[in-house]
Each structure stands twice: as structure tokens, then as C-alpha cells.
C-alpha positions in Angstrom: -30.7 -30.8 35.4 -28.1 -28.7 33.8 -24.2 -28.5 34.7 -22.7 -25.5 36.0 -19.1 -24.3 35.6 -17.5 -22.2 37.6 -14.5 -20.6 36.9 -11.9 -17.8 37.6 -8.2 -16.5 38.9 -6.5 -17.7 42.0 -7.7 -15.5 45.0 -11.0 -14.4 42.9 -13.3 -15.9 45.1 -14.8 -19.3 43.1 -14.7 -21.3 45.9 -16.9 -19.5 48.5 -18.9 -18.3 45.6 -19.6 -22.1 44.5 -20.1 -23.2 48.4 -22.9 -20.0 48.1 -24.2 -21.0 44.8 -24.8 -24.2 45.3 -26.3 -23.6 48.5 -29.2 -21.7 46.9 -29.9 -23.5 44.2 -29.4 -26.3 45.5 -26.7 -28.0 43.9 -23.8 -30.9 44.4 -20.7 -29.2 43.8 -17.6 -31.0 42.8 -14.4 -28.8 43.9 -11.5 -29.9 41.5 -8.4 -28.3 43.4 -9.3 -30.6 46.3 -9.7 -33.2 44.1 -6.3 -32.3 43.2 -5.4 -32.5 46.9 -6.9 -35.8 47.5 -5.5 -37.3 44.4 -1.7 -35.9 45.6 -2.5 -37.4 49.5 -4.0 -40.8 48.6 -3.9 -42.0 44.8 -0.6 -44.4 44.6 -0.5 -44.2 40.9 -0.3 -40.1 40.9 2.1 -40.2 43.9 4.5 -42.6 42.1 4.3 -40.1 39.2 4.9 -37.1 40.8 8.0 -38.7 42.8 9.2 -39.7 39.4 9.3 -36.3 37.6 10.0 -34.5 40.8 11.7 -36.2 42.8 11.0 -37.9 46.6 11.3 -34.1 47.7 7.6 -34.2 46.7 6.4 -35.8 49.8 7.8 -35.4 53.4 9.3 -38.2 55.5 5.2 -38.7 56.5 4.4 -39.3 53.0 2.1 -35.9 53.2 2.6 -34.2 49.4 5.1 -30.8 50.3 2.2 -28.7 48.6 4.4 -25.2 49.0 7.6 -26.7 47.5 5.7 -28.4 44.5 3.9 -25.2 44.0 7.2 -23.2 43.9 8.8 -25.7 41.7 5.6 -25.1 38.9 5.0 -21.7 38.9 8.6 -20.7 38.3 8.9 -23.5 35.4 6.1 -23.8 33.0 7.8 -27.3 31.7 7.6 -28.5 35.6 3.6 -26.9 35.8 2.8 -28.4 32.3 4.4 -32.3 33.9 1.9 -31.9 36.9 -1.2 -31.0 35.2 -0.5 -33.9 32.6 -0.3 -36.2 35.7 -3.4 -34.7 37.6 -6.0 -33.0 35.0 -7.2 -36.3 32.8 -7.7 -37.8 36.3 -9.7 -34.8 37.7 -11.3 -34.5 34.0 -12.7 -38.2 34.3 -13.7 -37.8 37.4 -16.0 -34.5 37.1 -16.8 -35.3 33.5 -18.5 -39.0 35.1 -21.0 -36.8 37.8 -21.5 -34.4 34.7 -23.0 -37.6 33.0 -24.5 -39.0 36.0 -26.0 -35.8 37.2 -27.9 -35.4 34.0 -29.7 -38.3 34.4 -31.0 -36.9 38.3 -33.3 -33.9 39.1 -30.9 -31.8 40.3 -28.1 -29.5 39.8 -24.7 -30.0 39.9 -21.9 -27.4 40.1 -18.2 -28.0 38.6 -15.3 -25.2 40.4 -12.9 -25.7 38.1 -9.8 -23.1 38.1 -8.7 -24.1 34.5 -12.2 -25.2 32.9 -10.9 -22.4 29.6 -7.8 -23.6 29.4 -8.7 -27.2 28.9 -11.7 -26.7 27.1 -14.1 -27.6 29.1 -16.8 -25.1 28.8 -18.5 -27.8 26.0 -19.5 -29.6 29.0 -21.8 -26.9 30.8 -25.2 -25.3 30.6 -23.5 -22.3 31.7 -19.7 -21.0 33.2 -19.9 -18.6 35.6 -16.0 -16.2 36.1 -15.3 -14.6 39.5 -13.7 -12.4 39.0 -11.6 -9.2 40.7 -8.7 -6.4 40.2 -5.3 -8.3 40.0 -4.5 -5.7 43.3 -6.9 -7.5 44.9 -5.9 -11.0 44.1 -2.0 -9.9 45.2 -3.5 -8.6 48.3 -5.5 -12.1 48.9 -2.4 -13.9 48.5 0.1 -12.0 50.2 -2.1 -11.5 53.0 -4.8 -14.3 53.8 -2.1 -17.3 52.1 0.8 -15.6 53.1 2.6 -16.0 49.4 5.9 -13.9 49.0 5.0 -11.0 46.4 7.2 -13.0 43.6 5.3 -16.5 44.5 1.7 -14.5 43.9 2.9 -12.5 41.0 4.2 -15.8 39.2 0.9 -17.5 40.0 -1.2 -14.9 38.8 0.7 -14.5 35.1 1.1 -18.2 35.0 -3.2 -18.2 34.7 -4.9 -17.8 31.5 -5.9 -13.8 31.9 -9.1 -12.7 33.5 -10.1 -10.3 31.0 -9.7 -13.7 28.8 -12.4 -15.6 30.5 -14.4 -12.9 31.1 -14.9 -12.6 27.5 -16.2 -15.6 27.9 -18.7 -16.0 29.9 -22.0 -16.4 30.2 -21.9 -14.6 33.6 -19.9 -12.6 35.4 -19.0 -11.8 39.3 -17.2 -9.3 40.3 -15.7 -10.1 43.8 -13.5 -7.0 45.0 -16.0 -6.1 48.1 -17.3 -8.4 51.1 -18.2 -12.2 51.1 -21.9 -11.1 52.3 -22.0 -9.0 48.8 -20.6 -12.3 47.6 -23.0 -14.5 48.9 -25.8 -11.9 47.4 -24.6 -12.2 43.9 -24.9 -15.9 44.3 -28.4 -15.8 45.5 -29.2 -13.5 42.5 -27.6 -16.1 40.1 -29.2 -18.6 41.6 -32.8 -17.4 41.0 -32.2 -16.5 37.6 -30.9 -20.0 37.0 -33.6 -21.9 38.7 -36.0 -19.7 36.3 -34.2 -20.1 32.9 -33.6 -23.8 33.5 -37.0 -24.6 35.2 
């Protein structure tokens, strides 16, 4: 069955939209910012990488990766943010691109949340991308407020993105996320059927 991207802004909604897609379709869904995570907390040959271009600051005296100080260093240095994706995206790109391959061969559907999936050109790989989307008040407001980001920390974030109106240019469907997670959840149920009936 086809692949499905879904893509999007920090604080637009893709994950709980993906957990809501893939729930009605149904679908596997590979998540690639916790790939990301579990690459940073337990992959030897990232961590020696990252405590080589960052320094042993990177990881506390537990050996836990210091996830707020890495993210400060990168978003107010594109050099430092362009070093860390060169360490982490080919090994979250293998990894997703391998289930792509894998899935295709299965009768079902899988689902790729993938924050940068334009930026690295990955939208050759999918049946369809889907952008969540939402005003860049909203995202602030999501940041400052539910991740507790200072207002300098969320606006560097959100600039340092490829732009929404970019992706949604893009895309082969769009959902708009400034209301409720149970309007949310609708708009992935919608999807959903119309996938299920365009790929049957």
C-alpha cells in the first residue's frame, strides 16, 4: 500500500494529527523526531559524533543527551544546526526510507512524520504529503506556553524552518490546525476516507 508523508512547522500539530491518521486508516507510522531522540540516547556512533562537534556538554554526567542546550546551541547558529542534521538525518533517512521499501511489499499503510521531508527532498518517496499547518501566532503561543520556550528560543525555531506558506504550496493536502484537537482528529478521519478510497 502507498506511503504517506506527513509534514509541517514546529507546534503545527503533525504529530497528534499522524497518531489520528494512522489510527483511521490504519497505518504504521514511523515518527522521525523520536527517532531522532532514540538515535541521540542510545546510538554510540551518533553520540561520539555529537560530543565531537559539540563538545561533552552535549550529554549530562548520566550520559542523557542535554536536549534544551543542543537545541539552543542550533537554532541560534545555522553552521551548528546544519553539523547536527548531517550527523542525524542520513541515519533517520535510511531508516524510514528501509520500512518505505518494506511496507510496499505488505497490505497496508504506512505513515512517515517527517518535520523536514521538503527540505531534504523527500516528497519523491510518497503517494502523498500531507502539511499541518497553522498561523505563526499560534505556533508562538504553542511554544511559549505548552513547551515553555522563551519568545527568542520559539521565534528562532520558527524562522530557522523552511516557511509554511512554502510547503503548503506543496502539497497534496492541507490541514489547517489553529482550533481544537477533536476538530483535529475530524480532519484526520476525513483524510483518511478519502485516502482509503483513492488508493483502494
Amino acid at each position: 500500500m502507498p506511503a504517506i508523508g506527513v509534514t509541517g512547522g514546529i507546534a503545527t500539530g503533525k504529530s497528534t494529527f499522524s497518531e489520528a491518521l494512522c489510527r483511521y486508516l490504519p497505518a504504521e507510522l514511523f515518527d522521525a523526531d523520536q527517532c531522532s531522540r532514540d538515535l541521540l540516547a542510545q546510538d554510540q556512533g551518533v553520540r561520539e559524533a555529537v560530543t565531537r562537534a559539540f563538545g561533552a556538554r552535549a550529554f549530562d554526567a548520566a550520559g542523557r543527551p542535554d536536549r534544551a542546550w543542543l537545541r539552543e546551541i542550533v537554532f541560534a547558529d545555522a553552521d551548528q544546526r546544519h553539523t547536527l542534521e548531517q550527523i542525524l538525518h542520513p541515519r533517520i533517512r535510511a531508516r524510514w526510507t528501509a520500512r518505505v521499501q518494506d511496507a510496499a511489499r505488505r497490505d497496508g499503510w504506512f505513515c512517515v512524520d517527517i518535520p523536514l521531508l521538503y527540505e531534504t527532498g523527500a516528497q519523491t518517496h510518497f503517494a502523498a504529503v500531507i502539511v499541518v499547518a497553522c498561523s505563526r501566532a499560534t505556533q508562538q503561543a504553542r511554544l511559549l506556553q505548552k513547551r515553555h520556550l522563551s519568545a527568542d528560543t520559539a521565534d528562532q525555531i520558527i524562522t530557522a524552518q523552511l516557511d509554511l506558506a512554502a510547503k503548503i504550496t506543496q502539497a497534496d493536502h492541507l490541514i489547517w490546525n489553529d482550533s481544537t484537537n477533536s476538530c483535529l482528529d475530524r480532519q484526520a478521519r476525513l483524510l483518511a476516507g478519502a485516502l482509503r478510497q483513492r488508493h483502494a
